[in-house]
C-alpha positions in Angstrom: -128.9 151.3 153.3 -125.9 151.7 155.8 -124.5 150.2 158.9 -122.0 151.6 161.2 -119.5 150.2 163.4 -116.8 150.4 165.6 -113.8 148.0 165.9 -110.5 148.9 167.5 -111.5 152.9 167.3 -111.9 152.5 163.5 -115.2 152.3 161.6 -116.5 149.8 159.6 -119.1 150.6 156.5 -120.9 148.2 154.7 -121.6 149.9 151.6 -119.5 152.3 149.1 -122.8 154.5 149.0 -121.9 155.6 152.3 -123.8 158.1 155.0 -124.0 161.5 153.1 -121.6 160.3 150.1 -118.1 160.5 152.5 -115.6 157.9 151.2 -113.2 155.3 152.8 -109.7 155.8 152.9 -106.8 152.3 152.4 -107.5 151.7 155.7 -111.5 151.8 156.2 -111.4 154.9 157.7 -113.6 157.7 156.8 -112.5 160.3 154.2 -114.6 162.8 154.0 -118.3 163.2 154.9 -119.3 165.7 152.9 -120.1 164.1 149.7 -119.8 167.2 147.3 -118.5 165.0 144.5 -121.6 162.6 144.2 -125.1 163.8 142.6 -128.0 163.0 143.1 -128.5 160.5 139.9 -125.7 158.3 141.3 -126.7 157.9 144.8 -130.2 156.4 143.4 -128.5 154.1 140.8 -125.9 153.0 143.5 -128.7 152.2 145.9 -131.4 150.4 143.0 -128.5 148.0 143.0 -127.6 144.8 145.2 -125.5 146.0 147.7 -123.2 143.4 147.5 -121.9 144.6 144.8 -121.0 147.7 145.7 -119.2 147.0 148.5 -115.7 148.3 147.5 -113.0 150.1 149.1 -110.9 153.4 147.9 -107.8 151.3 146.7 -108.9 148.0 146.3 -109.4 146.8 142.7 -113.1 145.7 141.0 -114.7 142.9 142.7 -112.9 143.0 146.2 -114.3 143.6 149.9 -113.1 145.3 152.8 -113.2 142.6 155.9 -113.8 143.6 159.4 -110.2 144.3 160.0 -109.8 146.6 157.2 -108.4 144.3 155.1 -109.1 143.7 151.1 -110.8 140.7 150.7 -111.7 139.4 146.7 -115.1 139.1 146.0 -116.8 136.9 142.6 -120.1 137.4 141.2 -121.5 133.8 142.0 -119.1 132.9 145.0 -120.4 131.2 148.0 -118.3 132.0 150.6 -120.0 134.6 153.3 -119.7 138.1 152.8 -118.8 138.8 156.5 -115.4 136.7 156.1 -116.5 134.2 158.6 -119.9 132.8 158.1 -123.0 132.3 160.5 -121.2 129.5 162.4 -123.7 126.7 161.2 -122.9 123.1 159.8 -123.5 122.5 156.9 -126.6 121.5 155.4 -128.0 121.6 159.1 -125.5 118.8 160.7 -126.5 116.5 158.3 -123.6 116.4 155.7 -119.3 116.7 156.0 -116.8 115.0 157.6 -117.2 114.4 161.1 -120.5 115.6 161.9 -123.1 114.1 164.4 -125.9 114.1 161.7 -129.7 116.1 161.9 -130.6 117.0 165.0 -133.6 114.1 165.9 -131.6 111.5 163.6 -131.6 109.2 167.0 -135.3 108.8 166.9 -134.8 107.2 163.3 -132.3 105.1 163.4 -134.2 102.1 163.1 -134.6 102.9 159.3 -131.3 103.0 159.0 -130.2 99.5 160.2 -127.1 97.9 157.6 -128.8 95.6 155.3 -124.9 94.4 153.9 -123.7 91.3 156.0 -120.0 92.8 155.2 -120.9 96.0 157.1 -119.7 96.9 160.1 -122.5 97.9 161.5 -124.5 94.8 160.3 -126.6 93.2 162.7 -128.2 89.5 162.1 -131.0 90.3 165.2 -132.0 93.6 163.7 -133.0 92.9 160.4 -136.9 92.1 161.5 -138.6 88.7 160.9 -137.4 85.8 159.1 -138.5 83.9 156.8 -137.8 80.7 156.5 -138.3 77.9 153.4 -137.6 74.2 153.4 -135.2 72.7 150.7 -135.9 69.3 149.9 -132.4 67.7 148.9 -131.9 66.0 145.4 -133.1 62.7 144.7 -130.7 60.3 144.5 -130.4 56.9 142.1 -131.7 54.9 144.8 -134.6 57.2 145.7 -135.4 58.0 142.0 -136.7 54.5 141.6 -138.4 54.2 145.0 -140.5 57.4 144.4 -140.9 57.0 140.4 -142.2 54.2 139.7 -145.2 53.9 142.0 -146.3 57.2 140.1 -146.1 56.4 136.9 -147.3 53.5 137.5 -150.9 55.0 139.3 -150.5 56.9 135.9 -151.1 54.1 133.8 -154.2 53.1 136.1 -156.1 56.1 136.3 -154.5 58.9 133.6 -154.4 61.9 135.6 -151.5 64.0 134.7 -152.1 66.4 136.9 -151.7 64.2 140.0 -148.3 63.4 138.1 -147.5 67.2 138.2 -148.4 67.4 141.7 -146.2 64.5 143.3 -143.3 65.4 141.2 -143.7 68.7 142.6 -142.8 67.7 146.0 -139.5 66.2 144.5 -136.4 67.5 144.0 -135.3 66.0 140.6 -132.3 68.4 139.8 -130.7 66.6 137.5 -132.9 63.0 137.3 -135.5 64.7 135.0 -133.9 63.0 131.8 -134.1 59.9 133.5 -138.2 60.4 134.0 -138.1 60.8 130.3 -136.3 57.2 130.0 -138.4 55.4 132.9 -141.9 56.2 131.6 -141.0 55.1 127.8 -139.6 52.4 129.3 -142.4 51.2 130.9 -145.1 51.9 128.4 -142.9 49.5 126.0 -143.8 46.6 127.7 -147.2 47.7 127.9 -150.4 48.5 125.5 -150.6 50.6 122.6 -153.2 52.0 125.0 -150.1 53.1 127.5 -148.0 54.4 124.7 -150.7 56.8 124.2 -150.9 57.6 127.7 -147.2 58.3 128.2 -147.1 60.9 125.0 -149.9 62.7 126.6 -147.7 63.0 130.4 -144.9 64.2 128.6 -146.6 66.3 126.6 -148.2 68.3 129.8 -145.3 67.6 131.7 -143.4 70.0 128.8 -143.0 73.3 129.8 -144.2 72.6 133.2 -141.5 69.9 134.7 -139.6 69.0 132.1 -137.8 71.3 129.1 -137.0 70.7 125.7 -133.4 69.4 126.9 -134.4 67.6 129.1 -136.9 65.4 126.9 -133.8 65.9 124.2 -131.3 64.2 126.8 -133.4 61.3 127.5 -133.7 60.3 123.9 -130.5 60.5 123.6 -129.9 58.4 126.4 -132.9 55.7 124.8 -131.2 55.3 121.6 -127.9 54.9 123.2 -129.2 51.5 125.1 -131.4 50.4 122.0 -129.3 47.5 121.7 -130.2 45.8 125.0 -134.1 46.8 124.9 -133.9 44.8 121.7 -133.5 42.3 124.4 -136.5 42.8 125.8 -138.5 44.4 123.4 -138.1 43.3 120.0 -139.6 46.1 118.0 -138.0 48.7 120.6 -136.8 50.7 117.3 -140.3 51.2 115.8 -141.9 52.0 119.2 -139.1 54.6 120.2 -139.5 56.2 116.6 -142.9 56.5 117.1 -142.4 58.3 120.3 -139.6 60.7 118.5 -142.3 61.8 115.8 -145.0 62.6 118.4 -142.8 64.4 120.4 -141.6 66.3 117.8 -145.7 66.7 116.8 -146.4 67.6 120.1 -143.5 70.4 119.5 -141.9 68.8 122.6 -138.7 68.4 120.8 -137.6 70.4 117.7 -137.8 69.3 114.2 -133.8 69.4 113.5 -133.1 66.6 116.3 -133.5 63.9 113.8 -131.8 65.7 111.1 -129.0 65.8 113.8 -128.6 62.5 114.0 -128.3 61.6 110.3 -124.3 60.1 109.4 -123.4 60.2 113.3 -125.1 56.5 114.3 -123.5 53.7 114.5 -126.0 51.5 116.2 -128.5 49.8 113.1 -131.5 50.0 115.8 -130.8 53.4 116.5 -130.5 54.3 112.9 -134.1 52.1 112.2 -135.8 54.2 114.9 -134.3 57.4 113.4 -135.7 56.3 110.0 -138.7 55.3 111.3 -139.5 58.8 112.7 -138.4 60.8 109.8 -140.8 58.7 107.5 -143.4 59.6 109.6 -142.5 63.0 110.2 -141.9 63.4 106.2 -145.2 61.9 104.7 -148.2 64.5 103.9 -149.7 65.6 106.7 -147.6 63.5 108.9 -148.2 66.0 111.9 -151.7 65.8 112.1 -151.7 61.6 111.7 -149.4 61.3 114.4 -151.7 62.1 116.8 -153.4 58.3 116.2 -149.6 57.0 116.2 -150.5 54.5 118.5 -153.9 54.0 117.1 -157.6 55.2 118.9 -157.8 53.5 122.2 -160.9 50.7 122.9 -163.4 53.6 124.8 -162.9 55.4 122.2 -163.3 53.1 118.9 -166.7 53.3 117.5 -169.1 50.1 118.6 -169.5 49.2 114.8 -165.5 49.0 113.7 -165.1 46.8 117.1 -167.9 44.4 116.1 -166.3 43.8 112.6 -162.8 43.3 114.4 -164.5 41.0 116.9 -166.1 39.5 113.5 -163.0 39.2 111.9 -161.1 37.7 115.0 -163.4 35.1 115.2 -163.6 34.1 111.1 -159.7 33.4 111.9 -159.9 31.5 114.5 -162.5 29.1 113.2 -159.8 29.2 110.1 -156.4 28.3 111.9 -157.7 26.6 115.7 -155.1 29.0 117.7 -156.5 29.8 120.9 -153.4 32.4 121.4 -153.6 34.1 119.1 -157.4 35.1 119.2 -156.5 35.7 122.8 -153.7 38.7 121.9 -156.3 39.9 119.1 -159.2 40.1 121.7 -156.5 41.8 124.4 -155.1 44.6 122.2 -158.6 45.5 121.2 -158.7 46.5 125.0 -162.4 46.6 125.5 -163.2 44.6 128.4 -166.3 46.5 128.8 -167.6 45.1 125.2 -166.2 41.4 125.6 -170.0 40.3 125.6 -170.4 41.2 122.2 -167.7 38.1 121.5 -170.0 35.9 123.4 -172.1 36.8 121.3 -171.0 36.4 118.1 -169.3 33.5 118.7 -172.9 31.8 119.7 -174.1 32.8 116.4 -171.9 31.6 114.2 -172.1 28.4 115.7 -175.3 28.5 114.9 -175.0 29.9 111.4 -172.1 26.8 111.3 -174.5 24.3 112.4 -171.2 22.2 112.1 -169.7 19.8 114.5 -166.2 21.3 114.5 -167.2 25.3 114.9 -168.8 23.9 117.8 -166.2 22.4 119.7 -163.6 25.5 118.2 -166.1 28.0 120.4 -166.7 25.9 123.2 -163.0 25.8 124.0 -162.3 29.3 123.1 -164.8 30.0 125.1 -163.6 27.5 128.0 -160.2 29.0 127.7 -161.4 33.1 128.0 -163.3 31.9 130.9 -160.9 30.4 133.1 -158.1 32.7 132.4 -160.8 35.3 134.0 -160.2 37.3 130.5 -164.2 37.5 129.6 -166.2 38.3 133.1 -168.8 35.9 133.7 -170.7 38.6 133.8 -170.0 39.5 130.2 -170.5 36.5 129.8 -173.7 36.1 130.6 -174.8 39.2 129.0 -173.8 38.1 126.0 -176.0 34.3 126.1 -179.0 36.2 127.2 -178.3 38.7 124.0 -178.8 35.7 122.1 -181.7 33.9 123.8 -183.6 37.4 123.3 -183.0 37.5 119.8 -183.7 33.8 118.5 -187.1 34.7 117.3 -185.1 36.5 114.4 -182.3 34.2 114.4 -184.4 31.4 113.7 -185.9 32.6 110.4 -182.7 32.4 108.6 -182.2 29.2 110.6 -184.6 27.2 111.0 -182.9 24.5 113.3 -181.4 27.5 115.7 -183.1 26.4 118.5 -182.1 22.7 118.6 -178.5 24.2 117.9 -178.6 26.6 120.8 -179.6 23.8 123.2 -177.2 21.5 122.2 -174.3 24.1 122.6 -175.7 25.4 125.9 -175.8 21.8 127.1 -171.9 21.5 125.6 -170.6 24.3 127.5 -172.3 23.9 130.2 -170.5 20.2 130.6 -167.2 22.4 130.2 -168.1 24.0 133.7 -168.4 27.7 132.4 -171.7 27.9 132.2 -173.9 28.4 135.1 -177.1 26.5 135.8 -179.5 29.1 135.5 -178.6 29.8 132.1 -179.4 26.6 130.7 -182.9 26.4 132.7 -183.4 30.0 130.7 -183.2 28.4 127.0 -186.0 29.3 124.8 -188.5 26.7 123.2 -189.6 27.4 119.8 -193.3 28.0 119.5 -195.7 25.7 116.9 -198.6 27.6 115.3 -201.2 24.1 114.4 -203.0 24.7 110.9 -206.8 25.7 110.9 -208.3 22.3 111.0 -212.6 20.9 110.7 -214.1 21.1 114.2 -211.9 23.6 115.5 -214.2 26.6 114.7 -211.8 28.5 112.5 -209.5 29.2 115.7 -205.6 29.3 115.3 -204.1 26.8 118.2 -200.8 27.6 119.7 -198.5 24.9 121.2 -195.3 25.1 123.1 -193.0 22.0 123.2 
């Protein structure tokens, strides 16, 4: 292939394999046009190959090209410069790319998807950057509001047991850096209360772990308990064993890790903080300690099997006909924490008076009794459940004593003088029945009379 042309009179040949084999001369002029020195062989080989690489002139070297102008231009193998000398006159990579260019042509219609997203760039607008979203931040709590929101929650804890509620409304506050001082507030308010509470509070932290509160936070308010163990001493008298029984089922509960008491060992200086440690590490170091700790605080009233409260009940009573103290049986009968089952103390307590049959066991019940009553500690509900349990069962009572129907009436009518005792119950005591021997005239019939 050839092409032909004419600049400035002279001609211009784009290949060496030129029209009938004539040659070029320095200056891009042609030579000769006869072609008597080329055979046939060459012309195809010079034409199977690309013709960009055959475009030489008579006096230039290998691997240069003869411009437009006649001039020798150098030509490589893999260059990318045009072959023409001056290009097609198109930006590159269609306008989209170099310095100074206007970008691809339509690039207007997109520009929305091009808007900066960097608040330092120039270009940055606040309006364009589509629809906000926006998210309320609720400020840390401070001291003042710590207390005022706190306590009323943990203290609807300790009524109903719902951690999850717990989770819920701590939720909506911003503790920051007052989660330690949950840790303090609720096992300091379950030490004034009931084994029952204790309980209650290891299970909240234990679900609050993880969830609310991390291991350093339930670490830091620790610390922070056995740092002020010397004034809930104050308080709280056995504050040392009730904290280490808290560190041990946390550590159970894998709320805290096994080495924080080992870290504490040689670095006390307080004696109750040093008893508390002890006490946990004895629990935590006797066999199977982990598994016992979860009755730490003992099994709460509901959930005590009915025959291990009857022989407490049993017992409870058996000491107080012993040493007379009213106060005592009262704590005993309140840390058993079955208000539900306080008519099974009625109950027993009518029996043994009856068992007794003694003056003195008498009176003892009757002002127990009395006393139980008007501190509204036994119901008179329960209380009359637990009467009418024994007016149902005298038939049996009876036959291991004989006189437990004059005994009944005669404690009835006692109590009743004490003003605990409603009317109706004493109109409801049961007579003892009299079966009359078989007797001449009588035709062989048994006679039953009631007095």
């Amino acid at each position: 292939m050839t092409s032909l042309g004419l600049t400035n009179g002279t001609v211009e040949v784009a290949d060496s394999n030129l029209v009938d084999g004539s040659e070029l001369d320095g200056n891009g002029t042609l030579d000769s046009l006869t072609g008597s020195n080329i055979t046939a062989d060459d012309r195809l080989k010079r034409k199977a190959k690309r013709p960009s690489k055959l475009l030489a002139c008579k006096e230039a070297s290998a691997g240069s090209v003869c411009g437009s102008n006649g001039t020798v231009l150098r030509f490589a193998k893999n260059s990318r410069r045009p072959r023409n000398g001056h290009g097609r006159g198109l930006p590159k990579k269609g306008g989209a790319g170099g310095k100074g260019t206007w970008g691809k042509i339509g690039i207007e219609m997109t520009m929305d998807d091009m808007v900066a997203n960097d608040v330092h760039d120039p270009n940055y607008d606040s309006d364009s950057q589509g629809s906000c979203e926006f998210e309320s931040i609720v400020p840390e709590l401070t001291e003042e509001e710590f207390e005022r929101n706190i306590d009323p929650i943990l203290q609807e804890y300790f009524e109903n047991g719902d951690t999850q509620e717990v989770m819920i409304s701590l939720n909506e506050l911003n503790l920051g850096r007052q989660k330690p001082k949950l840790v303090v507030t609720v096992i300091q308010l379950a030490m004034d209360r009931k084994p029952s509470h204790c309980e209650m509070t290891s299970i909240l932290l234990s679900d609050l772990y993880g969830q609310i509160l991390s291991q350093e936070n339930i670490a830091k308010g620790f610390d922070t308990l056995l740092k002020s163990l010397s004034d809930l001493v104050l308080d709280t008298p056995d504050a040392p064993t009730v904290l280490g029984n808290f560190i041990a089922r946390a550590v159970a509960d894998d709320c805290l890790p096994p080495k924080f008491v080992q870290g504490y060992k040689g670095k006390v200086e307080c004696e109750h903080a040093r008893a508390a440690l002890e006490h946990a590490d004895t629990l935590l170091s006797m066999k199977h300690g982990l598994v016992r700790l979860d009755n730490v605080w003992g099994v709460g009233g509901g959930m005590r099997p009915v025959k291990y409260l009857i022989r407490q009940i049993q017992l409870l009573l058996q000491e107080y006909l012993s040493s007379g103290d009213i106060a005592e049986a009262t704590r005993c009968l309140q840390e058993l924490e079955v208000p539900h089952f306080h008519h099974e103390l009625v109950y027993e307590a009518v029996v043994m008076v009856i068992e007794d049959m003694g003056e003195r066991a008498m009176d003892l019940m009757c002002k127990l009794l009395t006393f139980l009553s008007s501190s509204i500690i036994i119901s008179p509900d329960q209380m009359k459940n637990g009467f009418e349990r024994v007016y149902n069962e005298m038939a049996d009572i009876c036959i291991d004593v004989p006189p437990a129907y004059v005994i009944l009436e005669k404690f009835v009518n006692k109590c009743h003088n004490c003003g605990f005792l409603p009317q109706e119950l004493v109109k409801n005591i049961p007579s003892r029945g009299r079966k009359r021997f078989i007797s001449e005239g009588d035709g062989g019939r048994i006679k039953e009379e009631f007095y």
